[in-house]
C-alpha positions as YAML, in Angstrom:
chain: A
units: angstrom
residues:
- id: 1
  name: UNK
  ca: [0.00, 0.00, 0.00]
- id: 2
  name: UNK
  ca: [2.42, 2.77, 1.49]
- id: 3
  name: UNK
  ca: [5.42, 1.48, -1.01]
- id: 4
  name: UNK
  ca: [3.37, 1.84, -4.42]
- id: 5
  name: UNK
  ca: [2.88, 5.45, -3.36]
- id: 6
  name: UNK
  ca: [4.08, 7.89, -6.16]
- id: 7
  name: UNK
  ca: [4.82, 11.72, -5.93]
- id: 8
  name: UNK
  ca: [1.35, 13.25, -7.64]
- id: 9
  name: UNK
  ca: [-0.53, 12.47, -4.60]
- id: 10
  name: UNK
  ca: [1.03, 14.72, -2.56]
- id: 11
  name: UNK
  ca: [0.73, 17.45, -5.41]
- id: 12
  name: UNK
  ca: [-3.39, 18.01, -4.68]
- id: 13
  name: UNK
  ca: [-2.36, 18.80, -0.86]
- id: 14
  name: UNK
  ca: [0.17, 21.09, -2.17]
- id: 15
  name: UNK
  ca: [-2.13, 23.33, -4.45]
- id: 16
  name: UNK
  ca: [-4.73, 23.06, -2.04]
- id: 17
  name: UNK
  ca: [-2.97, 24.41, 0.48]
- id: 18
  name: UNK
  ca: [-1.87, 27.40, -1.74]
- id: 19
  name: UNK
  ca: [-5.42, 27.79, -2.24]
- id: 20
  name: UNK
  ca: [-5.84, 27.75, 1.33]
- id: 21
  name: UNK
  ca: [-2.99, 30.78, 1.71]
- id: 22
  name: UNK
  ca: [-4.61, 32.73, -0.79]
- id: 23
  name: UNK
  ca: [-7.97, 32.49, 0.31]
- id: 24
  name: UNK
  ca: [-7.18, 33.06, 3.78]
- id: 25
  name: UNK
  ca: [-5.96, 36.64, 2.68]
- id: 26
  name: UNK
  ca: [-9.05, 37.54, 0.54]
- id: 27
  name: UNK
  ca: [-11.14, 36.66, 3.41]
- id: 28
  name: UNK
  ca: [-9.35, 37.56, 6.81]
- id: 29
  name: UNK
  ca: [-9.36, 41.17, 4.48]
- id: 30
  name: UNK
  ca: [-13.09, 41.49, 4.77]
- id: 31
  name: UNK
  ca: [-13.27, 41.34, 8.31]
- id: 32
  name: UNK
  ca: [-13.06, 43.46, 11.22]
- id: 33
  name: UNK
  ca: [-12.49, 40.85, 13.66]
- id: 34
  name: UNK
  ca: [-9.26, 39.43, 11.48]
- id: 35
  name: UNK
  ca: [-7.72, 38.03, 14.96]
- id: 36
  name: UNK
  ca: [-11.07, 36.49, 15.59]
- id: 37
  name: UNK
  ca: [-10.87, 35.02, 12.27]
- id: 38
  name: UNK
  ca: [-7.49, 33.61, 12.34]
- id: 39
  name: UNK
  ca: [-8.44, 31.68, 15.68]
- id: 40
  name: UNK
  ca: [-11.09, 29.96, 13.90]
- id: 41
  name: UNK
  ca: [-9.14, 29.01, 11.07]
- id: 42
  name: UNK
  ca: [-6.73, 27.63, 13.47]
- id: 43
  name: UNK
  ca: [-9.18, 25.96, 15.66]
- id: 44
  name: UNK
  ca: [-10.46, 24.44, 12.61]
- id: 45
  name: UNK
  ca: [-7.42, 23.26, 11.11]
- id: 46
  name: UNK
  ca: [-6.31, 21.59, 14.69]
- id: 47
  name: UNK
  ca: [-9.95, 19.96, 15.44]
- id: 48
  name: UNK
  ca: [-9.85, 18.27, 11.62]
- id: 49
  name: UNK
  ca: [-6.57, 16.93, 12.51]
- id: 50
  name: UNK
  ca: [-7.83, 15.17, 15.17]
- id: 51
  name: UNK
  ca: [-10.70, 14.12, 14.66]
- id: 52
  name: UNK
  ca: [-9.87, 13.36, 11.17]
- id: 53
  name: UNK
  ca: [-6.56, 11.07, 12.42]
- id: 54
  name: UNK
  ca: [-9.15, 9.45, 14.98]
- id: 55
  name: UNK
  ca: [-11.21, 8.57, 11.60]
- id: 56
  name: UNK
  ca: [-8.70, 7.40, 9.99]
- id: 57
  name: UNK
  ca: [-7.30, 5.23, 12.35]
- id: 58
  name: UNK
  ca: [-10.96, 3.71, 12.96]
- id: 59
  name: UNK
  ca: [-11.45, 2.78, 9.37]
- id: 60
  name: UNK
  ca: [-7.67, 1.42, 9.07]
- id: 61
  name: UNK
  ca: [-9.10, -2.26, 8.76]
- id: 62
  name: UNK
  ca: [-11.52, -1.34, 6.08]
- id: 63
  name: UNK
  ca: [-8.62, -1.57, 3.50]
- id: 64
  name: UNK
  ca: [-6.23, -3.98, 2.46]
- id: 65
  name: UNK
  ca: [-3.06, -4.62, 4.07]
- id: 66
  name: UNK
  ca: [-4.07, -2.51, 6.79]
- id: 67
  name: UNK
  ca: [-2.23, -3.22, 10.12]
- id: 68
  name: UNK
  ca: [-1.70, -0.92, 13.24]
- id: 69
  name: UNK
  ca: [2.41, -0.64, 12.74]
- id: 70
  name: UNK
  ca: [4.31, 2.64, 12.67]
- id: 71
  name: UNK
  ca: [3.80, 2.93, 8.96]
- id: 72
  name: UNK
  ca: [-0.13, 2.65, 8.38]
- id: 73
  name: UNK
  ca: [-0.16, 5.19, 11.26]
- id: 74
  name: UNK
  ca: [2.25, 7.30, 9.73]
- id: 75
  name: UNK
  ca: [0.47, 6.77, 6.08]
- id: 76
  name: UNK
  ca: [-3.07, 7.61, 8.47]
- id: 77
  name: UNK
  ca: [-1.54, 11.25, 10.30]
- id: 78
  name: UNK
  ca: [-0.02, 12.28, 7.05]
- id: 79
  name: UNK
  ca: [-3.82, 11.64, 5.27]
- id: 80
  name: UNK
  ca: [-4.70, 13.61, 8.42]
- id: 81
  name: UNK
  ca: [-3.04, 16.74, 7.90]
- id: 82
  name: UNK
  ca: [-4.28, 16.45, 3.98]
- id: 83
  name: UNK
  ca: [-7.76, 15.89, 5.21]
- id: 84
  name: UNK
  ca: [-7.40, 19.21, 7.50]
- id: 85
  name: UNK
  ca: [-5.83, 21.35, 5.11]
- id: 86
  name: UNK
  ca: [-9.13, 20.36, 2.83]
- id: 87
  name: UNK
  ca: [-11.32, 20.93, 5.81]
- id: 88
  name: UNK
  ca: [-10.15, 24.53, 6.12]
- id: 89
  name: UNK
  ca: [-10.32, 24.90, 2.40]
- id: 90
  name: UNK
  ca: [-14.12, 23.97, 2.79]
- id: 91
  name: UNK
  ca: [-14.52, 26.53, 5.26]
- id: 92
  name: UNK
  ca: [-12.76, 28.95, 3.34]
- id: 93
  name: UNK
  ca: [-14.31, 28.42, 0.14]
- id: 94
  name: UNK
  ca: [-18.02, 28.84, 1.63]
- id: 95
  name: UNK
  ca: [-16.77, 32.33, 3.40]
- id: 96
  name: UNK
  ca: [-15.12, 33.52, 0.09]
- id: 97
  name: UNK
  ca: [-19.10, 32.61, -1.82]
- id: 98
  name: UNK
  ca: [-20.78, 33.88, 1.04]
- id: 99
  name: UNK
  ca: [-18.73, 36.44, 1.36]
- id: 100
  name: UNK
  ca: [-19.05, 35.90, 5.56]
- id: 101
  name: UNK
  ca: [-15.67, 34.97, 7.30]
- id: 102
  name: UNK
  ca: [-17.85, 33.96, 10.41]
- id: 103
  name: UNK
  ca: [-20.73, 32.28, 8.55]
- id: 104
  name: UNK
  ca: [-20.84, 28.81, 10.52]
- id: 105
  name: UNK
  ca: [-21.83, 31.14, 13.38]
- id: 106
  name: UNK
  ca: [-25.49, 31.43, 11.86]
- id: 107
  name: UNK
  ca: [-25.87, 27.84, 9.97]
- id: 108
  name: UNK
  ca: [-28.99, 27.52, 8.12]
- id: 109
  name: UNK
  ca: [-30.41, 24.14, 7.50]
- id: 110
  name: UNK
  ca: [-29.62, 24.27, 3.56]
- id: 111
  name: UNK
  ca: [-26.12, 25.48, 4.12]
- id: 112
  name: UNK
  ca: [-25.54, 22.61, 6.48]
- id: 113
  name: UNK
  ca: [-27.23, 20.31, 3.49]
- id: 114
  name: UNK
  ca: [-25.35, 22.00, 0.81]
- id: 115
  name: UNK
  ca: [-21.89, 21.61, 3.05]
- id: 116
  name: UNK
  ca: [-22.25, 18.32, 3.83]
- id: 117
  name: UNK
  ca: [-23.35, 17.69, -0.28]
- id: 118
  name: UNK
  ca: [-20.02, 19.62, -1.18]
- id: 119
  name: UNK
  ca: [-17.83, 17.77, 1.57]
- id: 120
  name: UNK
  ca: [-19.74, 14.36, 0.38]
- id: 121
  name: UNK
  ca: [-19.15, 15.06, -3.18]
- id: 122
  name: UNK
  ca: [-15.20, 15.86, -3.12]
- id: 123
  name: UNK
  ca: [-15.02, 12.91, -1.00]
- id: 124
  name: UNK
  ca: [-16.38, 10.21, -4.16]
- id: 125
  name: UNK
  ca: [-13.85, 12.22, -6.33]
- id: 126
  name: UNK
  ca: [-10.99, 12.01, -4.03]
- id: 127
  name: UNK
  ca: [-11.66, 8.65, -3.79]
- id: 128
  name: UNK
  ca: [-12.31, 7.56, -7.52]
- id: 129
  name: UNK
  ca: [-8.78, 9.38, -8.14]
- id: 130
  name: UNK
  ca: [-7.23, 7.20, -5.20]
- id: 131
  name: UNK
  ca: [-8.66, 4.13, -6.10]
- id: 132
  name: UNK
  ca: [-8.46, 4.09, -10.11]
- id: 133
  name: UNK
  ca: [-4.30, 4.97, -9.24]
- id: 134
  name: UNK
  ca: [-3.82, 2.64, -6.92]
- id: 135
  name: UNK
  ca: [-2.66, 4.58, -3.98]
- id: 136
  name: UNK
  ca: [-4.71, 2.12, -1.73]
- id: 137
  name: UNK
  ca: [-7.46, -0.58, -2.06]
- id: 138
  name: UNK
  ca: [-10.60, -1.48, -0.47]
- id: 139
  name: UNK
  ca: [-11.11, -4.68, 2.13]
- id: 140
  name: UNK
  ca: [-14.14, -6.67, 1.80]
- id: 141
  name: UNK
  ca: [-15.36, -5.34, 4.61]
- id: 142
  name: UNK
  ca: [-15.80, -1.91, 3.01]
- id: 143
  name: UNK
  ca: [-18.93, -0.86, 2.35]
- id: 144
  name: UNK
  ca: [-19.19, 0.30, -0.68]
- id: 145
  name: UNK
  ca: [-21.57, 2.84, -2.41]
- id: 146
  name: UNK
  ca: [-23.85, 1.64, -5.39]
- id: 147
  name: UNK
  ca: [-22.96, 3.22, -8.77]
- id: 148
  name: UNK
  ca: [-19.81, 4.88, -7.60]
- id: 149
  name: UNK
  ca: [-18.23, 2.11, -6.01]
- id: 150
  name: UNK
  ca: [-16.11, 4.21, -3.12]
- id: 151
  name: UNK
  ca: [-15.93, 3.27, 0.49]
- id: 152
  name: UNK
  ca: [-18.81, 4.64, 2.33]
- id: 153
  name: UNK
  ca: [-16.78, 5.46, 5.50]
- id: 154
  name: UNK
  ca: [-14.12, 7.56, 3.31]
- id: 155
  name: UNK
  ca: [-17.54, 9.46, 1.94]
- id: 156
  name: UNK
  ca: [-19.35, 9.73, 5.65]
- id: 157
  name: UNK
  ca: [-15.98, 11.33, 6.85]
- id: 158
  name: UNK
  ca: [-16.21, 14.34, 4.81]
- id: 159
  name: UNK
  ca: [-19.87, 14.28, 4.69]
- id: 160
  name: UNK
  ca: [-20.01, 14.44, 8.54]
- id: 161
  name: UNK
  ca: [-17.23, 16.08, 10.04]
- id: 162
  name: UNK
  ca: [-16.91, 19.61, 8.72]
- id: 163
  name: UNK
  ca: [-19.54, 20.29, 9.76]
- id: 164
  name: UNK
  ca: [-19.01, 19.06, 13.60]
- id: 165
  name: UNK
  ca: [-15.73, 20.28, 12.86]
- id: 166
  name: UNK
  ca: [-16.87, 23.86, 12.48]
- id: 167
  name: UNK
  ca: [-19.69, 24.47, 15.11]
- id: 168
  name: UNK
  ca: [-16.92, 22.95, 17.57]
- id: 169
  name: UNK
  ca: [-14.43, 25.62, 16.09]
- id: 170
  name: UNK
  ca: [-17.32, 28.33, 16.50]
- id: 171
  name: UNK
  ca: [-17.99, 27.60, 19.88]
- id: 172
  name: UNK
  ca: [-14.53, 27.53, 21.25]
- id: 173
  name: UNK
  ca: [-14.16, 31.18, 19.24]
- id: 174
  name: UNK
  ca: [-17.33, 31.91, 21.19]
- id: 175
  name: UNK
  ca: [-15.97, 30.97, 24.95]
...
């Protein structure tokens, strides 16, 4: 799994977290509370690492070769700070459209639906990408979703946790 690794799939992280850098700037700009905002941003990025590596390290056995050794959790924390840097992206990408740095802070039913849609929808393409270049492989205890054929867990982890992710962000801002 970890061996047949090549070089391009560290090249998304890379422009995404460029995109994140830039971003960051157009947004923090169009607040007044840019201190504020940088505190979320970090929260954010530090909560999705967690609870992203927790994720990760839960589904381990739902793909092949998987064992708990140094480098499957290695393989799982580096997948962890990709998954956080795309987790802040998310965030960043809805305040750029909405043009509201703090917008988690009054979540609407459809923006919670549309976010978890979005999250839900990069997560079949992630995984389509993965899977067709071989950069890992599912058990067959994965379940898998009809038509697309990607793990369901991979899916349910961006589906679910951004948004968790961000109200927890919000409230710690708030306290």
């Amino acid at each position: 799994m970890i061996q047949d690794l090549q070089i391009d799939i560290f090249v998304v992280p890379a422009v995404v977290l460029l995109l994140v850098i830039v971003l960051f700037g157009k947004v923090s700009k169009k607040t007044g509370r840019e201190r504020d905002f940088k505190q979320l941003v970090i929260y954010i990025a530090l909560i999705a690492f967690f609870l992203n590596l927790v994720w990760e390290l839960a589904q381990g056995t739902l793909y092949k070769g998987y064992e708990y050794d140094f480098q499957h959790i290695a393989f799982c924390t580096l997948a962890s700070v990709a998954d956080a840097i795309m987790a802040v992206l998310l965030y960043l990408g809805f305040a750029f459209i909405l043009k509201e740095p703090f917008w988690i802070g009054e979540l609407s039913f459809t923006r919670g639906l549309l976010l978890m849609l979005v999250g839900g929808i990069g997560a079949i393409l992630g995984e389509i990408r993965h899977i067709s270049a071989g950069n890992w492989a599912y058990a067959d205890s994965m379940p898998l979703i009809p038509f697309v054929h990607v793990g369901l867990s991979p899916v349910l982890q961006f589906t679910l946790l951004p948004i968790l992710i961000y109200v927890l962000s919000y409230r710690m801002l708030k306290k």
